[in-house]
C-alpha positions as CSV (number, residue, x, y, z in Angstrom):
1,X,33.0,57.6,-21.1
2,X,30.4,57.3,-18.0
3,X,28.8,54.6,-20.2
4,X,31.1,52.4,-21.7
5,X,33.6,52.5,-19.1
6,X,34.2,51.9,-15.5
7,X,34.2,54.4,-13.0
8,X,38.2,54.7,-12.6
9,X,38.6,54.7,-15.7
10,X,35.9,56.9,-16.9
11,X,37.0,59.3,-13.9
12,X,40.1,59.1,-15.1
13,X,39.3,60.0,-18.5
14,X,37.4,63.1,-17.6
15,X,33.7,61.9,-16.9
16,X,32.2,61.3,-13.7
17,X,32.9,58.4,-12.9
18,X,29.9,57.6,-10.4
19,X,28.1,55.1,-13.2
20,X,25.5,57.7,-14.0
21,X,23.6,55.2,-16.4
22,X,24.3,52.1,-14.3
23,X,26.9,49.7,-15.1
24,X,24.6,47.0,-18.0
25,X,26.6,49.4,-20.9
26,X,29.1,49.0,-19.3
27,X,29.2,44.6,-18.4
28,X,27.7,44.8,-22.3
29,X,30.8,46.3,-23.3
30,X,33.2,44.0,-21.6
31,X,31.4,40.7,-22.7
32,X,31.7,42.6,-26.4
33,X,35.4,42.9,-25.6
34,X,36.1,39.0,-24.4
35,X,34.1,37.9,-27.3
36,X,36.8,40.2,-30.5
37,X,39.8,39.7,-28.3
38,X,39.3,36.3,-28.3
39,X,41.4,35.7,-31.5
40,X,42.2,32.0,-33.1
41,X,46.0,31.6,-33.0
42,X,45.5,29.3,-36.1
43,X,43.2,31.6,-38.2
44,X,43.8,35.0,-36.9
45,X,40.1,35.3,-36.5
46,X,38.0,37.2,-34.0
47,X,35.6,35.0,-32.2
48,X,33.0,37.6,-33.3
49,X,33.0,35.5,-36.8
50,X,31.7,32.5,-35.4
51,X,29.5,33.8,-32.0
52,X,28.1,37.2,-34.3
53,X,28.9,37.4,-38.3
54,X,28.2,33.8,-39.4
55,X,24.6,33.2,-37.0
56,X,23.7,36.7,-38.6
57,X,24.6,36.3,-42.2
58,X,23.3,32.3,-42.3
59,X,20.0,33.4,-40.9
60,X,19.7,36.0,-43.6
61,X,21.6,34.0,-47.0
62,X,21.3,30.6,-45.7
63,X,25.0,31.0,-46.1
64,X,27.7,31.8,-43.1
65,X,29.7,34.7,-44.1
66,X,27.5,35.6,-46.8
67,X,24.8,38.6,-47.3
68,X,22.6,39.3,-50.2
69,X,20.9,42.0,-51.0
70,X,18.2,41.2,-54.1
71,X,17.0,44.8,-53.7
72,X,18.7,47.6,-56.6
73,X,21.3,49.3,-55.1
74,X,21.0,51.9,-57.3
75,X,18.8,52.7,-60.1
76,X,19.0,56.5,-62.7
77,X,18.0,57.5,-65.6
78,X,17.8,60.3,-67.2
79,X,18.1,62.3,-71.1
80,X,19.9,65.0,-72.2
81,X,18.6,66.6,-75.7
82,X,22.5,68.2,-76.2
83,X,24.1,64.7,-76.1
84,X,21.1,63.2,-78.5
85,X,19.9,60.8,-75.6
86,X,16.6,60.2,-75.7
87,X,16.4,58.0,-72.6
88,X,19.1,56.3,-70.3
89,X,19.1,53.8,-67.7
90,X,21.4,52.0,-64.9
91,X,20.6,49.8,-62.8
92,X,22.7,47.8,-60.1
93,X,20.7,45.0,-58.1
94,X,20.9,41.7,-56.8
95,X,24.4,42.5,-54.9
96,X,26.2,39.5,-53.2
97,X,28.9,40.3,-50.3
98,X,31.0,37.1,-49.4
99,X,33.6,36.1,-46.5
100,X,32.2,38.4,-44.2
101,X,33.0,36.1,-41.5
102,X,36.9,37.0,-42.1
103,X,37.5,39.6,-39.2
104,X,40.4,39.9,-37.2
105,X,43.2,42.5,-36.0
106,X,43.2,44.9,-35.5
107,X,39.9,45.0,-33.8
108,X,38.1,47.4,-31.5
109,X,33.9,48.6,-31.4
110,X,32.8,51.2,-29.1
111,X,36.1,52.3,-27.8
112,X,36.1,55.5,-26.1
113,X,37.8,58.2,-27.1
114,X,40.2,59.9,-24.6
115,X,40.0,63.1,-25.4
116,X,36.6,63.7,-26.8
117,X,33.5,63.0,-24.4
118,X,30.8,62.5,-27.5
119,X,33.4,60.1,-29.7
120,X,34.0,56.5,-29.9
121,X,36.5,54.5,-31.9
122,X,36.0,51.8,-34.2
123,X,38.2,49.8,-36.4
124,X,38.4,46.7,-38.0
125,X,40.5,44.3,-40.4
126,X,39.1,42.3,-42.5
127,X,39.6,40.2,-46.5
128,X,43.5,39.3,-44.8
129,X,43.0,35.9,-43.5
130,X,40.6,32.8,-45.1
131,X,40.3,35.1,-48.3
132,X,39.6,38.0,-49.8
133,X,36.0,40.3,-49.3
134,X,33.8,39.5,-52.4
135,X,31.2,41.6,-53.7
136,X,29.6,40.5,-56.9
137,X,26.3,42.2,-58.6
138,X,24.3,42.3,-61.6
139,X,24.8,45.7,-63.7
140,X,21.8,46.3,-66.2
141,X,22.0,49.4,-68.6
142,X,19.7,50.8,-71.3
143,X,20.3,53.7,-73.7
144,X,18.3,55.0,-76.1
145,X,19.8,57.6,-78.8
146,X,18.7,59.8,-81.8
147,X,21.8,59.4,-84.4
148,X,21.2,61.6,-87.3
149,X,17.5,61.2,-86.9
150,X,17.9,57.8,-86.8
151,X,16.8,55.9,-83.3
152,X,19.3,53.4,-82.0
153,X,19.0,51.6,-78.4
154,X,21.4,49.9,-77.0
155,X,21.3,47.4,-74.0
156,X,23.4,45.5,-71.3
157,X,23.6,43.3,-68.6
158,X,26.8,41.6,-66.7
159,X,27.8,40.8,-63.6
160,X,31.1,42.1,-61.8
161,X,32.9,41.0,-59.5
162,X,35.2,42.9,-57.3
163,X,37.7,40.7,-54.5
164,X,39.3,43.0,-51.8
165,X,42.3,42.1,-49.8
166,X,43.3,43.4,-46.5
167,X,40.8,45.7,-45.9
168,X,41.3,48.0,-42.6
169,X,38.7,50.4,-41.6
170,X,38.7,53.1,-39.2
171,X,35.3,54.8,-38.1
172,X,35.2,57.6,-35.4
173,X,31.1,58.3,-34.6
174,X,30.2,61.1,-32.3
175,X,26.8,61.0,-31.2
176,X,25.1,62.7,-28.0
177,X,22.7,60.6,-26.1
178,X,19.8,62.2,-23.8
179,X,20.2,60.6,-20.4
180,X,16.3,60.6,-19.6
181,X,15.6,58.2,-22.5
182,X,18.6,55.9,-22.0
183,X,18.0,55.2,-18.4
184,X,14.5,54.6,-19.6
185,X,15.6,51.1,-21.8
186,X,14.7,48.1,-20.9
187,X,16.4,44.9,-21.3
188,X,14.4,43.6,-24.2
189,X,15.5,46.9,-25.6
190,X,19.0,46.5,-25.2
191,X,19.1,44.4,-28.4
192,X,17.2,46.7,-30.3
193,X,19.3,49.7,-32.2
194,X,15.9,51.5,-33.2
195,X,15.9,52.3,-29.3
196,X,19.0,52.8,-29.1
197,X,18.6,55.6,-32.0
198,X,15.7,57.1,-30.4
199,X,18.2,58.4,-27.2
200,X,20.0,60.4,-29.6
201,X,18.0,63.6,-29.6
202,X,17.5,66.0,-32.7
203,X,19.9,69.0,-33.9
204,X,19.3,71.6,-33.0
205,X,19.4,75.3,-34.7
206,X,21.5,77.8,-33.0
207,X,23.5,80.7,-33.4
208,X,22.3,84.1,-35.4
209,X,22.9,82.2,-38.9
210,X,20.5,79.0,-37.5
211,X,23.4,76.7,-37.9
212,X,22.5,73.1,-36.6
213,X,24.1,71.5,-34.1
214,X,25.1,67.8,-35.2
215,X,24.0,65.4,-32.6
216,X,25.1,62.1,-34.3
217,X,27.8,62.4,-37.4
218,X,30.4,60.0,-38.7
219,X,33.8,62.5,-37.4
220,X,36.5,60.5,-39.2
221,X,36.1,57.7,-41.4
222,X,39.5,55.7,-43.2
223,X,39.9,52.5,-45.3
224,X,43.0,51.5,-46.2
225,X,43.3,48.5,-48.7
226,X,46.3,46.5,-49.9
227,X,45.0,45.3,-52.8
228,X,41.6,44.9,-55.6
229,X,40.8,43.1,-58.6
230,X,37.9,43.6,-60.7
């Protein structure tokens, strides 16, 4: 509350409200605020597409709105001597994630929550407006299997894609910051969420059963989505 808002309000809220960390979260959070309410009456579109997603996604895919990720997402394998498998294989790589740059309302990042000093609020809609959230990889899968003493391998590979209509998420993150280390950042840290992570400090054990104290969790997460196809 202290950081992210001002000192009415965060007084008002329950925190101190005398700007213990200084007021740059705080000016960071109102030019983030000016920049997602800004919303295209035509579109419906947050101004964070065009001044955030697209630089960030162009610079990465060559293409606005587009990330790709030419890493494997996931790779298993395994055998199993009761099911006659020998050797098995999946492999999901070379993912593609398209019209990123399709975010509007509702909108909010880094909201405080009222009633929780460690929470803030996040939610977004996008896949509503200038179409739907793509996501297309390639799926590769090998098995190998003993039938009646006789070895038989099989192998695959397709690509699927999955489009996502109005997609609405909700993300509550509860995280404690030690002060000492925030008020330490500098500027050219500011844009840097390594440092940011670093003022989070470790859980903690406690209690006779050692139980750890969380210091950063995700404490609600929703998605809500009108419609897929596959």
């Amino acid at each position: 509350r202290d950081l992210l808002m001002d000192t009415e309000d965060a007084f008002s809220a329950g925190g101190q409200g005398n700007a213990p960390y200084g007021d740059i979260p705080f000016k960071f959070k109102q030019v983030l605020d000016d920049i997602i309410q800004s919303i295209d009456p035509l579109t419906g579109l947050s101004q964070i597409n065009e001044l955030v997603i697209r630089p960030i996604t162009e610079s990465q895919s060559g293409i606005p709105g587009t990330l790709l990720l030419n890493d494997d997402l996931l790779f298993a394998e395994f055998n199993s001597t009761l099911l006659d498998v020998e050797h098995a294989e999946i492999r999901i790589y070379n993912a593609r994630f398209d019209n990123l740059d399709n975010i509007g309302e509702p909108l909010q990042l880094f909201e405080p929550h009222l009633e929780d000093p460690y929470i803030i609020n996040n939610e977004a809609m996008f896949g509503s407006n200038s179409g739907p959230f793509q996501v297309f990889t390639q799926v590769k899968s090998f098995l190998k299997v003993n039938d009646s003493n006789v070895t038989k391998v099989k192998e695959n590979e397709m690509e699927i894609g999955i489009k996502i209509w109005n997609v609405h998420i909700f993300a509550a993150f509860m995280a404690q910051l030690d002060a000492k280390k925030l008020l330490s950042l500098s500027l050219n840290d500011a844009m840097n969420p390594y440092c940011w992570l670093s003022t989070i400090p470790k859980s903690v054990l406690t209690g006779t059963n050692n139980t750890r104290d969380s210091t950063a969790t995700i404490s609600d997460l929703r998605i809500l989505i009108d419609d897929i196809s596959i």
